[in-house]
N, C-alpha and C positions, 0 to 999 in steps of 0.2 A: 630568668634562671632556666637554665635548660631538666629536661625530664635525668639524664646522666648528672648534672649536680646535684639536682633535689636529691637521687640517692645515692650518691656520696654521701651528704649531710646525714641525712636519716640513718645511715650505716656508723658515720661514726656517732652520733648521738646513742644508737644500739649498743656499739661497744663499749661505752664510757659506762651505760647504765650495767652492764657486763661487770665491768671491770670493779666497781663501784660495789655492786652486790659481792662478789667474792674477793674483797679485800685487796684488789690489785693483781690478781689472778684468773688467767682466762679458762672457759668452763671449756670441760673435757665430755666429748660425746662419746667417748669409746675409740675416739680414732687413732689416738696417741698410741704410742709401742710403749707395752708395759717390760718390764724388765720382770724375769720370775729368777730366785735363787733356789740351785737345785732343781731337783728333777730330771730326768732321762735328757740326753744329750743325742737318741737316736739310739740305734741298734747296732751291737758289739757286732765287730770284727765274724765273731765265731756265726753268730742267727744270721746276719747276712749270706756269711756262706753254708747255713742251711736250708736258707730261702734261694741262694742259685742252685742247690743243688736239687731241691726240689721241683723248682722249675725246668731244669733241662730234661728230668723225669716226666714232667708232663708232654712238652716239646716233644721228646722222643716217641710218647705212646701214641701223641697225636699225629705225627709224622709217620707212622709204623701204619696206621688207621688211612690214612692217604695212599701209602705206598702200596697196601691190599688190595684199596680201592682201583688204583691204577692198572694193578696188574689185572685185577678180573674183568677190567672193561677193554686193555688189550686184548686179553684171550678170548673175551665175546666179540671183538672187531672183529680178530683170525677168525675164528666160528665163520661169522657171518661173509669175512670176505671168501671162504674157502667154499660157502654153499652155493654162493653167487658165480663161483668159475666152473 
């Protein structure tokens, strides 16, 4: 008998004693998908689009924050190129 039957056997010998202990019913470790009744279904329509709109609020200041940034490291390049000519 090879090392692959002997665990076969021993697997199903496992699950008879399985089956045996819970009445014909195989045990559940938690991985099964429970069904809930009721309960939120997600976020309406309306908080969703309070949450984009808060978002592009952010986007925007952080974008606004960049665009500062850019311009004052332009204007120190001209600085700097205009001391070097």
């Amino acid at each position: 008998m090879t090392a692959l039957e002997r665990w076969k056997e021993m697997a199903i010998v496992e699950n008879a004693r399985h089956l045996e202990k819970n009445d014909g019913r195989t045990e559940n470790y938690g991985l099964g998908h429970q069904n809930y009744n009721g309960g939120s279904h997600g976020k309406s329509d309306e908080k969703k689009l309070e949450d984009l709109d808060y978002s592009i609020k952010v986007i925007n200041k952080e974008f606004g924050k960049m665009r500062d940034k850019l311009t004052r490291m332009k204007r120190r390049r001209n600085e700097l190129a205009n001391k070097m000519n």
